[in-house]
C-alpha positions in Angstrom: 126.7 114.3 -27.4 130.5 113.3 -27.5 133.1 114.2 -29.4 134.7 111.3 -31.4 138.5 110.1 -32.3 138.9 112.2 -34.9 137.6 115.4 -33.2 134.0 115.1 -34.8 130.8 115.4 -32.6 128.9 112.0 -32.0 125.4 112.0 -31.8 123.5 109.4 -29.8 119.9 108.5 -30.7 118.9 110.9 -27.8 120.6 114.2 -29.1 119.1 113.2 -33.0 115.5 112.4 -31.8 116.0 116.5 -30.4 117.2 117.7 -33.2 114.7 115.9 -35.0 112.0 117.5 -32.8 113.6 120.7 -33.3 113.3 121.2 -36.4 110.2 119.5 -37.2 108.6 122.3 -35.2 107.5 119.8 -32.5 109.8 120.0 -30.0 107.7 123.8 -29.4 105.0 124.8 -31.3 106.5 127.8 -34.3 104.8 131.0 -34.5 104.8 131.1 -38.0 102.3 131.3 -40.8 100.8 127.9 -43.1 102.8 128.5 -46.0 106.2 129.3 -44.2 105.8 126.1 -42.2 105.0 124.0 -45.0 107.3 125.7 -46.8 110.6 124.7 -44.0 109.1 121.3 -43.6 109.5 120.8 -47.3 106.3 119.9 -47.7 104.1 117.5 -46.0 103.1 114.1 -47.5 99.5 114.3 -48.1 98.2 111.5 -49.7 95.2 111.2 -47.0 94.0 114.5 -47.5 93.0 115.3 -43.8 96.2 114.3 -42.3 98.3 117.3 -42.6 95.8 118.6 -40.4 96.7 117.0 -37.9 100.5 117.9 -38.3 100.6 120.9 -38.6 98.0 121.4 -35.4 100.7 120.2 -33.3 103.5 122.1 -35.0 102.3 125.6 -35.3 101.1 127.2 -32.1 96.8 129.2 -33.0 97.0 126.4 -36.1 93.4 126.9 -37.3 92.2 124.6 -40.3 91.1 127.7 -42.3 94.4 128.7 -42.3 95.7 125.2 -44.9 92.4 125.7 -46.5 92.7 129.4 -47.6 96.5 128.0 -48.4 95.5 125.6 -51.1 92.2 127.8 -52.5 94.8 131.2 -52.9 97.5 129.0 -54.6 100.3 129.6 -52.4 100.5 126.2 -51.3 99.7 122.8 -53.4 98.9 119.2 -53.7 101.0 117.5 -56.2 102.7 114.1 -56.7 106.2 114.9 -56.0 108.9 113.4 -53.4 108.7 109.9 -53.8 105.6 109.7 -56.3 103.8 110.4 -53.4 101.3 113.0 -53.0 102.6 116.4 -51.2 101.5 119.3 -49.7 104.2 122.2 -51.1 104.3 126.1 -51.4 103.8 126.9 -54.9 107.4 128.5 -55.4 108.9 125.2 -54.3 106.4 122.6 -57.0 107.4 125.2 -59.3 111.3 124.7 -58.2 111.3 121.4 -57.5 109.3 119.7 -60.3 111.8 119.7 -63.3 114.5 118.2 -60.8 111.9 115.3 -60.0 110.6 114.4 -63.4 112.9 111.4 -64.2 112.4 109.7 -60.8 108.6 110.3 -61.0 108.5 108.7 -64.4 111.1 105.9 -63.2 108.4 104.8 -60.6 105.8 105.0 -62.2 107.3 102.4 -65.2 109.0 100.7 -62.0 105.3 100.0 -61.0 103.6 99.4 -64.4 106.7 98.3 -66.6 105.2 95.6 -68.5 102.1 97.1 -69.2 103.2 100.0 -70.6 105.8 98.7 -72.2 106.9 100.1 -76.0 104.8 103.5 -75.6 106.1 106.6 -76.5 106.3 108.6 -73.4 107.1 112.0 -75.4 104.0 111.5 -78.0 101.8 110.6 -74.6 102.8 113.4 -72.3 102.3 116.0 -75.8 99.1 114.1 -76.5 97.8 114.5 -72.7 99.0 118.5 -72.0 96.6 118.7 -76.1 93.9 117.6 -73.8 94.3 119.6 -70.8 95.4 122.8 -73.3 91.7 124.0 -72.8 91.8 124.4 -68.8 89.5 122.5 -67.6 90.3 120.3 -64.7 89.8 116.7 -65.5 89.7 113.9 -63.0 92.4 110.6 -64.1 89.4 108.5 -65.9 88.2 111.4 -67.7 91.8 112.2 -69.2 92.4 108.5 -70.2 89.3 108.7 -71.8 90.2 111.5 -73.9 93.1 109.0 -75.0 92.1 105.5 -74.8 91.5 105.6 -78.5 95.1 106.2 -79.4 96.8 103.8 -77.0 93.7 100.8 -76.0 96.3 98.8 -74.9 97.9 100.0 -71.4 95.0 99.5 -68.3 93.4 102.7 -67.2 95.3 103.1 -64.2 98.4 102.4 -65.3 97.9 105.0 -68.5 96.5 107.5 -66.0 99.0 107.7 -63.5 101.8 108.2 -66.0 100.1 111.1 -67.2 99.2 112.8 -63.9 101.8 111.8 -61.8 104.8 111.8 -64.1 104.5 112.8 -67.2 102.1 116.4 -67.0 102.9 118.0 -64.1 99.5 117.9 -62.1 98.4 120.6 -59.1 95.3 118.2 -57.4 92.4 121.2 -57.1 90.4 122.3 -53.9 88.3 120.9 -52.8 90.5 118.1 -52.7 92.4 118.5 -48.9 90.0 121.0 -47.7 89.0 120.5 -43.8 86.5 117.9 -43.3 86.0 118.2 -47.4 85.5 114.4 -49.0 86.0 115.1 -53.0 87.5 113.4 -55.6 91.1 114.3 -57.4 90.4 117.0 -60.3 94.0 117.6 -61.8 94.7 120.7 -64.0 98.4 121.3 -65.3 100.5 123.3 -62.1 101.7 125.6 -64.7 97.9 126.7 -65.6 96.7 126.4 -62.0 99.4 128.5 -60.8 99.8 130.7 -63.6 103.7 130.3 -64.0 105.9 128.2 -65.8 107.3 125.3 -64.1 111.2 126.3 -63.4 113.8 124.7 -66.2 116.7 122.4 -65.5 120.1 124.5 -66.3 121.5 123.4 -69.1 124.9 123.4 -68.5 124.8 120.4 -66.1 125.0 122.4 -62.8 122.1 121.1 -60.5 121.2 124.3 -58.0 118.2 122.5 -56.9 119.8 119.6 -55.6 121.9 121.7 -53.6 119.1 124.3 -52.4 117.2 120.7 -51.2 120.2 119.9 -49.9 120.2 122.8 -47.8 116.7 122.8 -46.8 116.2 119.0 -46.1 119.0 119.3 -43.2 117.3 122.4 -42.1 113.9 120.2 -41.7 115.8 116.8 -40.9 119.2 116.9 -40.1 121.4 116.0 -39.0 121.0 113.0 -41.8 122.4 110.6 -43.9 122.9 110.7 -47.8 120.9 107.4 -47.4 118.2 109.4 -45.8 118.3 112.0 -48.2 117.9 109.7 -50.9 114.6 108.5 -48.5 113.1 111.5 -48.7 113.3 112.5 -51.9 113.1 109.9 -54.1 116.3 111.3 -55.8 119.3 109.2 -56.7 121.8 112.3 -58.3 122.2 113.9 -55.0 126.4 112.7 -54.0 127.3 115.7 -56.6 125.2 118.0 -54.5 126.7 117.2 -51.5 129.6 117.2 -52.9 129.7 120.5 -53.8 128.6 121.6 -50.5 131.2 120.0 -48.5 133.9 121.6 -50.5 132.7 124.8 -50.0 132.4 124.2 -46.3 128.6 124.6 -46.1 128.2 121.4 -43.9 129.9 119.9 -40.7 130.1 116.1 -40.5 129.2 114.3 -37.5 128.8 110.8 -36.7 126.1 108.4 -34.5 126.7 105.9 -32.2 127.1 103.4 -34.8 129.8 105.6 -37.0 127.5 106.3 -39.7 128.4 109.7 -41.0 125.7 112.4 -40.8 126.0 115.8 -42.2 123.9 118.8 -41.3 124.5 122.7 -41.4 126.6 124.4 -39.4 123.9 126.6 -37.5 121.5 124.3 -37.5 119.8 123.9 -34.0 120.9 120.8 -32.1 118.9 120.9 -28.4 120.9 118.9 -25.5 119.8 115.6 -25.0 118.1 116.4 -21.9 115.4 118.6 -23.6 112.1 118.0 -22.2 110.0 116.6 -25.4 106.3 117.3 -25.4 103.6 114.5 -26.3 102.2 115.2 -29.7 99.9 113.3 -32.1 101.0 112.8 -35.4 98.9 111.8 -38.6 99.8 108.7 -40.8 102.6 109.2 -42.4 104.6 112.0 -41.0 107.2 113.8 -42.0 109.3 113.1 -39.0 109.0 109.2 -39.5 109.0 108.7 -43.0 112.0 111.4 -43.8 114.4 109.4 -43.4 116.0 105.6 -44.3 117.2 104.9 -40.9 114.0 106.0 -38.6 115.6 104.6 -35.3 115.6 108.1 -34.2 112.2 108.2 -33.3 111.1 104.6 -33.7 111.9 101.4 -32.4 112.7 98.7 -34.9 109.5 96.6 -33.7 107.3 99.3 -34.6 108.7 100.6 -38.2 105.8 98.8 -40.0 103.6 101.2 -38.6 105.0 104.0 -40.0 104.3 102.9 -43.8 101.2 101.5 -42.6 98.8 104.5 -42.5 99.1 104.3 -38.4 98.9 107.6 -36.8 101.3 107.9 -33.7 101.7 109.4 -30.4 105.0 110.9 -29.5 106.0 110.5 -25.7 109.7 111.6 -24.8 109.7 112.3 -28.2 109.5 108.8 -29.8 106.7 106.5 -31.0 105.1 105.0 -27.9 101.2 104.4 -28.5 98.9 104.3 -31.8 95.5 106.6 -31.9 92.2 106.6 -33.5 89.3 108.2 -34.1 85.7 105.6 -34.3 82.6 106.1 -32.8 82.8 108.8 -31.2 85.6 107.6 -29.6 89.1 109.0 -29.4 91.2 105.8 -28.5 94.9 105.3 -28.1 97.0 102.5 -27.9 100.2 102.3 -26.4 103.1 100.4 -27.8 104.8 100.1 -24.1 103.3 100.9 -20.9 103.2 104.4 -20.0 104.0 105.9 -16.2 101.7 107.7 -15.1 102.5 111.1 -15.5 102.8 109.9 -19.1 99.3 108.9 -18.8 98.3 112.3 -18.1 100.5 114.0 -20.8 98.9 111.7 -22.8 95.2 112.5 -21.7 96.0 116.3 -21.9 97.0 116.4 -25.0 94.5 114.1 -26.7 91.7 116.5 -24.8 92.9 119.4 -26.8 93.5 117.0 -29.9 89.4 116.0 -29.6 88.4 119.8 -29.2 90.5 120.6 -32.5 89.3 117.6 -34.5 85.7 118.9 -33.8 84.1 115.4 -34.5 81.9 115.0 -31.7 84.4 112.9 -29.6 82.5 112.0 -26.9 85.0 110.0 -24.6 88.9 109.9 -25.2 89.9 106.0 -24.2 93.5 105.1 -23.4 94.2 101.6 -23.1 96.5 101.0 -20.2 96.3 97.3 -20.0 94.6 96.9 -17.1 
C-alpha cells in the first residue's frame, strides 16, 4: 500500500487479494456460528446445492455439515432466487429485507431472458393468479404450479411461465430437503412469507432506499474495498449511486484507489491485512463468493483463467489466488494446477486436500495432484 497524489491510500492487487481474504473469512478460519457467517458473507450463491459446503468448511473453523442443515430445516437461513436471479443461501431476516429491494431486477432478468415469449402478459394478474394457487400452503415444485395455470395463459413455454412465477414474481423459499448434505431432491417452492411465517419487509414509500444503503454497508464489510461496478456485480442492482451517495456525504466511507486509479470505497474500520500476510491454501466450491463478487475479479484471478469462475470450476487458492482446479471422480480427489506449484506449495496443497477428503466423507481413496511430470 501507498499513499497516492492526492493523499488517498493506493491499493495494489496484493493488499486487495488480503483484504479480500479477510473478510471472506479465509484468510483464518472465523469462530462463528452458520447463520452469522452466512449472514456477513451476504449470502452464498447456491445454485449447486452441495457447494456451500464446501465454502463454508474452509471459512469457519469445527464447520460440521449438520450445522447448514439444521440452518435451512429451523428457518433461520434460506434458499431463494435473489442476487442476480441466482439462487442464494441467506439468513431469513436478510430474504425478508432484501427481497422487496430486488423485485424489479428479478423480474427484469427474467423478461431479459424470456422477452419474446412472454411477451403481452399481465405480470400483476399472473403473480395474483400464482400466490391464489399457492394460498393453500402446499409446496409445489415449478411444473406443478404452471400446471395449475396453463389453462389461463397456454401460450408462454413452461419454463419460461414457471420461472417468472418462482423466481420473480412470488417470492419463493426452495424447501429442505433441497441443499441438505449429501441430499439429491428436487426444488419444492412455497411462498417465503408462508415458509417463514413473516411478511416480506415493504419498500418505504417516500422514496428513501435504507436497504440499498444497509447492502451498501454490508457488501464492503464482505468485499471491500470495491468498486460501484462491483457492487452492481454482485447484486444485480442498478439504483445503488443514490446509496452511495448518501453514504459518502455522511462520511461513512473512505475512498481509495488501485494501481490502475480506479476508485474503490470501503468502510473506514474495515480490516485491510498488509500485503505480506501469509495466505493459507483453501478449496473453494464453483462459484464462490470471493470470485464471483465482484466485476473486476483480477484480485484473485488472473485474466486467462476468469472463464473458470462462471464455469462451475471449483478452485484452489494458493498465496491467495486461483492457481489449480479440483475434482471429485472415482474415488479420486484430483487437482489441477493452472501454474506450476513449488514444492512447499505442493505440500500445502496435499495437506489441505487431505483434510478436504476426510470432510467430504466420499470414500476418496487417493488424492492426485497433477504436477506435470
Amino acid at each position: 500500500m501507498k499513499t497516492g497524489k492526492l493523499g488517498r491510500t493506493v491499493l495494489d492487487a496484493r493488499a486487495l487479494n488480503r483484504a479480500t481474504l479477510a473478510r471472506q473469512h479465509l484468510l483464518t478460519r472465523a469462530d462463528t456460528t452458520v447463520t452469522e457467517a452466512v449472514a456477513h458473507l451476504c449470502g452464498l450463491q447456491a445454485q449447486e446445492p452441495q457447494e456451500p459446503f464446501t465454502g463454508l468448511w474452509s471459512r469457519l473453523s469445527g464447520f460440521r455439515p449438520g450445522q447448514l442443515d439444521e440452518a435451512l430445516t429451523g428457518r433461520t437461513v434460506v434458499r431463494t432466487h435473489l442476487m442476480r436471479r441466482t439462487v442464494h443461501l441467506v439468513t431469513a431476516d436478510d430474504a425478508l429485507a432484501w427481497r422487496a429491494r430486488h423485485d424489479a431486477m428479478l423480474r427484469q432478468r427474467v423478461l431479459g431472458t424470456y422477452r419474446s415469449e412472454l411477451a403481452g402478459i399481465d405480470l400483476d394478474e399472473v403473480a395474483a393468479a400464482g400466490r391464489a394457487v399457492m394460498a393453500d400452503r402446499q409446496p409445489r415444485t415449478m411444473r406443478e404450479l404452471v400446471q395449475a395455470l396453463e389453462d389461463r395463459w397456454p401460450g408462454p413455454p413452461r419454463r419460461a411461465l414457471g420461472e417468472l412465477l418462482v423466481a420473480a414474481l412470488i417470492p419463493m423459499a426452495q424447501l429442505p430437503p433441497r441443499g441438505l448434505w449429501q441430499r439429491t431432491s428436487g426444488v419444492r417452492n412455497l411462498p417465503m412469507a408462508t415458509w417463514l411465517e413473516r411478511d416480506i419487509d415493504p419498500l418505504p414509500a417516500d422514496g428513501d432506499d435504507p436497504v440499498g444503503q444497509r447492502l451498501l454497508h454490508r457488501y464492503l464489510a464482505a468485499y471491500g474495498p470495491a468498486a460501484g461496478a462491483d457492487l452492481r456485480a454482485w447484486s444485480g442492482l442498478a439504483g445503488l449511486p443514490a446509496a452511495i451517495k448518501a453514504a459518502r456525504a455522511r462520511g461513512e466511507l473512505v475512498v481509495l484507489r488501485d494501481e490502475r486509479g480506479r476508485q474503490l470505497l470501503d468502510l473506514p474500520d474495515a480490516p485491510r491485512p498488509d500485503p505480506d500476510t501469509p495466505a493459507p491454501v483453501r478449496f473453494l466450491p464453483a462459484f464462490d463468493n470471493a470470485i464471483l463478487g465482484y466485476h473486476d475479479r483480477s484480485r484473485i484471478i488472473d485474466a486467462p483463467h476468469l472463464g473458470l469462475s462462471v464455469a462451475g470450476h471449483r478452485t484452489v487458492l494458493v498465496d491467495g489466488r486461483v492457481t489449480a482446479t479440483w475434482t471429485v471422480r472415482d474415488h479420486q480427489l484430483r487437482i489441477a494446477p493452472l501454474r506450476p506449484l513449488t514444492t512447499p506449495e505442493q505440500k500445502a496443497v496435499h495437506t489441505e486436500a487431505q483434510a478436504l477428503a476426510t470432510f467430504l466423507a466420499e470414500d476418496i481413496e487417493q488424492i492426485h495432484l497433477d504436477t506435470g511430470a
